[in-house]
N, C-alpha and C positions, 0 to 999 in steps of 0.2 A: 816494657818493664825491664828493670836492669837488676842484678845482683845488687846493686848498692842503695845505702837511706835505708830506708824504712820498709822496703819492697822484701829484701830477702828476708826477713823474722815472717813476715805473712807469708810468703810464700812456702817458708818451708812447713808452715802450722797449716796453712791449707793443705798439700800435700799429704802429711801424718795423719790429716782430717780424715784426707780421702782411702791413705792404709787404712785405716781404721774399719772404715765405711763399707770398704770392698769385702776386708777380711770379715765382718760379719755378715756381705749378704754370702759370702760362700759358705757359711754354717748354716745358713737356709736352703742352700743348693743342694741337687740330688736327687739320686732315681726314685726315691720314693718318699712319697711326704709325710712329714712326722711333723707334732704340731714341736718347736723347739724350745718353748718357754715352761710348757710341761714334762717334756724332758728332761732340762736342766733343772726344776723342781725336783723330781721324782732322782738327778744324779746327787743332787746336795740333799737329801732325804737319805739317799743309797739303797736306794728301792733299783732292784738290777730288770727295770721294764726293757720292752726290745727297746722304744725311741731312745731311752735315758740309752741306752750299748752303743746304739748308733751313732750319737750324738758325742758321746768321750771318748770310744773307740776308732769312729770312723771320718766322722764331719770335722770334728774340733783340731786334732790331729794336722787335718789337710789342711785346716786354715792357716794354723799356726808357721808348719812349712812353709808352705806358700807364699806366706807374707818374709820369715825371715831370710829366704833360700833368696825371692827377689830383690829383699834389703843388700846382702851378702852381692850376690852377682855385680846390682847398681853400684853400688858402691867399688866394689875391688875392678871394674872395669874403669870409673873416674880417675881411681888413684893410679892403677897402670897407665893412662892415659897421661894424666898429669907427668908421671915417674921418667915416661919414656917420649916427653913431649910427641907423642905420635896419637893422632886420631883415628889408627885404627890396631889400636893395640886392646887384647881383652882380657878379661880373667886369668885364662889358659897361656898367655906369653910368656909364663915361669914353669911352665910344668905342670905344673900342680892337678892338672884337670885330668891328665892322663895319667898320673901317677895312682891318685884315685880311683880312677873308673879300675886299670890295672888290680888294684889289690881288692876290690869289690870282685872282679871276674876270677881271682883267687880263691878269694871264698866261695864261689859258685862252684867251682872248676874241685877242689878238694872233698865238697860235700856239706864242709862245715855251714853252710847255711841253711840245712837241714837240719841241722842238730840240735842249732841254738838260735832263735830269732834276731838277738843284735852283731849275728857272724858276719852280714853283709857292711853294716854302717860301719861297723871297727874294720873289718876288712879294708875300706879306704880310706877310714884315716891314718891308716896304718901306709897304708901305698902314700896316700899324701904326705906323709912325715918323711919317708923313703927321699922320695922325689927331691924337697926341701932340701935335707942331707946331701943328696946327690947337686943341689944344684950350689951348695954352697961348697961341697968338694972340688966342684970345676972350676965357680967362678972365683972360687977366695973369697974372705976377706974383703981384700982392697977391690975391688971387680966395678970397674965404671958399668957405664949401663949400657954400652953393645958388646960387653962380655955376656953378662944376664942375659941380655935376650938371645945370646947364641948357644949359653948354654940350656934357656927355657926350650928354645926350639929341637936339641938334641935330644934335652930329658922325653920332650914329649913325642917326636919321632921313635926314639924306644920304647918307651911305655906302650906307643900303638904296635912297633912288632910284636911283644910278647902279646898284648890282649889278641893280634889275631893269630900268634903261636897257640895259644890255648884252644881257642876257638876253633881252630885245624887240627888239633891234637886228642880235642876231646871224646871220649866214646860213648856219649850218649847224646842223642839228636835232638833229645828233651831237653837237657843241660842246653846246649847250643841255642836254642829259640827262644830261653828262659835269659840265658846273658842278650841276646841282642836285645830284648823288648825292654830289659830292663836299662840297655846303654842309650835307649832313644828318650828317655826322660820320664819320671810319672811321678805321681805324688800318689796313686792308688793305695791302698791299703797301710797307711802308714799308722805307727803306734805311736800313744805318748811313753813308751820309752824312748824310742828313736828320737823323739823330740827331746828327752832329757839328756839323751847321752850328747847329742849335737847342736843343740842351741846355747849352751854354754863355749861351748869350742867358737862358733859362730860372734860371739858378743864380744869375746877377746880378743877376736880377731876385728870386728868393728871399733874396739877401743885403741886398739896399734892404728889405722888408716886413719882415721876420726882427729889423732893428735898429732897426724902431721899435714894437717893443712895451712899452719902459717911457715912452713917449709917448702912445702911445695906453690904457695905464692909467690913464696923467692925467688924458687928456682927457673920460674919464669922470666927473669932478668938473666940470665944466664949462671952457668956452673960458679966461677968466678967470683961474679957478685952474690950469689947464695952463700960460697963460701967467704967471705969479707964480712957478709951481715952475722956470720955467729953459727951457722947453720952445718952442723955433721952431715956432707952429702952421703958417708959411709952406712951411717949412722942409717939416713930415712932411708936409704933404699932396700937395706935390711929389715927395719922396720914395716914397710908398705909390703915385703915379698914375705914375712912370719904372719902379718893383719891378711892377705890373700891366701896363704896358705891355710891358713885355720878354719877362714869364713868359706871360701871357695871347696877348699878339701872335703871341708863337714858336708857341705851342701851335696856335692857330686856321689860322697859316701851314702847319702839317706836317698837319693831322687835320681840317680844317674845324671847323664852329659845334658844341660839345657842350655843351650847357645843361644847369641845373637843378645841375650837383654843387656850383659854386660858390655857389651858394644854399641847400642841402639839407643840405650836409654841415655848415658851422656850427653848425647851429638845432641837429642831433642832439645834439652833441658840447658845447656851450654849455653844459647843466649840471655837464659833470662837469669844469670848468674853472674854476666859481665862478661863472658868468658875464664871467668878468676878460675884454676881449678882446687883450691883448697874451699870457696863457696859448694863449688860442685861438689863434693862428696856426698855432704846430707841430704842436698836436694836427690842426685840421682841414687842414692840407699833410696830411699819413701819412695822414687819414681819407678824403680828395679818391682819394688816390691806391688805399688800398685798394676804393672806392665803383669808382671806373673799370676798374679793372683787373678786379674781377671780373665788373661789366657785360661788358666785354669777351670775356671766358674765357667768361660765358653765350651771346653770339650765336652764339660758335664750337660750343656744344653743341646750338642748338637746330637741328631738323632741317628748316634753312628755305635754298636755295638760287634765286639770292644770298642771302650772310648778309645778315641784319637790318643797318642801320646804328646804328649805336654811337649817336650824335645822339638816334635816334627812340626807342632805348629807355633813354637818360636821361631824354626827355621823357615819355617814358610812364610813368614811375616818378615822376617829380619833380613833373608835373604835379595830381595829387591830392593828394600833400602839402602842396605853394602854396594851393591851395583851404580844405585845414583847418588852415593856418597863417592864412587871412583868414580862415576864420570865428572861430577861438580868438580872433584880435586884437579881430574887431569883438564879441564877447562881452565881451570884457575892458572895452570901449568903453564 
């Protein structure tokens, strides 16, 4: 199956089939069984039963991340990839990931996440906006794209001194245990406000990547020829790092650092797209999202208390695949 005819519309409706699919069996997932169809009676009634609490507070919540947080990754990993013709470039090659995690371990670190429930998620998108700021102060303007990534690499080489400035700085050993568990990734206990304050950040950041995919078709013909067909290189690459920074910031703000999907799910998915990477976007957003969500749905089955965090076991999945994605390359070499 190739990206082109008639294969990529089903493909991608099969994919969105399968979000769909996953993101409702993980509303049925969980330590404790509730039935969910009488729950969600009993939450549209507004009859405040334990299931119907469980079910809007705790289940529906996780699904919803899950699904957008892996949309957001999938995707902002295609379009860096695209951006920076490099196949192993991720999410995080602008910064943004550590600018994030940064202003999340701010808010742990001051208190404020104690005070107010949404101190954590604004906390990094707060640091995400930072970061942006900071990367568009280094690179300019006019900034071809191995300025960007040397300034994404500086931004986020600092951003990790200070997070483990903090983390060394700090005077209580509870604070300390409470920022790492939360920098290895989780979706645990998440609110539908977090989901309101960050899934809109998240969609318009999907909207900026989404609309530069007949650009970045181009730009696979070289810099040159993108620019001669009509195409602002200025323009997308600004565009593809404000669409990463929104999606990817928002995500890192509500659920901390989850690697490897924005990397992994591309490379998968890349054949059956033609290789085109403006095809690729939408496929690997649905593919991100289904990859996450069912990690997810697996820590809640494994019989491991506390669960597994979400983080370690993207990296422990994604981590050997990177390995024989360098050997294949330096073969190729």
């Amino acid at each position: 199956m190739t990206g082109h005819g008639p294969h990529y519309p089903a493909l991608v409706a099969a994919l969105a089939a399968l979000s769909l699919s996953v993101m409702l069996v993980s509303v049925f997932v969980g330590y404790a069984h509730i039935d969910v169809l009488a729950a969600l009676g009993d939450a549209l009634a507004r009859r405040d039963s334990l299931p119907a609490l469980a079910l809007v507070q705790l289940r529906l919540p996780r699904a919803i991340l899950g699904l957008a947080i892996g949309f957001s990754l999938g995707l902002s990993g295609a379009a860096m990839q695209g951006l920076l013709r490099n196949p192993l470039a991720d999410p995080g090659v602008v910064g943004v990931s550590g600018g994030a995690a940064f202003g999340a371990v701010v808010a742990f670190y001051s208190g404020l996440s104690g005070i107010f429930a949404l101190a954590l998620p604004l906390g990094g998108i707060a640091g995400a906006a930072l970061a942006a700021l900071a990367l568009y102060g280094l690179a300019g303007r006019g900034a071809g794209t191995m300025t960007l990534i040397l300034a994404g690499v500086t931004i986020n080489s600092f951003a990790g001194a200070l997070t483990s400035l903090a983390l060394n700085l700090s005077p209580n050993p509870y604070a300390v245990f409470e920022i790492m568990f939360w920098l290895m990734g989780s979706l645990i206990d998440r609110s539908l406000s977090q989901v309101a304050l960050t899934l809109p950040l998240m969609v318009v950041g999907w909207a900026l990547m989404l609309s530069s995919a007949r650009a970045l078709d181009a730009l696979t013909l070289g810099e040159d020829t993108a620019t001669s067909l009509g195409f602002d290189l200025v323009g997308l690459r600004w565009k593809l790092v404000a669409g990463s920074t929104l999606a990817v910031g928002a995500s890192v703000a509500v659920a901390g650092a989850i690697g490897f999907v924005g990397l992994v799910v591309p490379h998968l998915l890349r054949p059956f797209v033609g290789h085109a990477p403006g095809r690729l976007l939408l496929v690997s957003g649905f593919g991100g999202a289904v990859v996450l969500t069912i990690a997810d749905i697996a820590v809640r089955l494994l019989p491991m208390h506390p669960e597994l965090k979400l983080g370690v076991v993207t990296a422990l999945i994604g981590s050997p695949f990177l390995l024989s994605l360098v050997n294949r390359m330096r073969g190729q070499a």
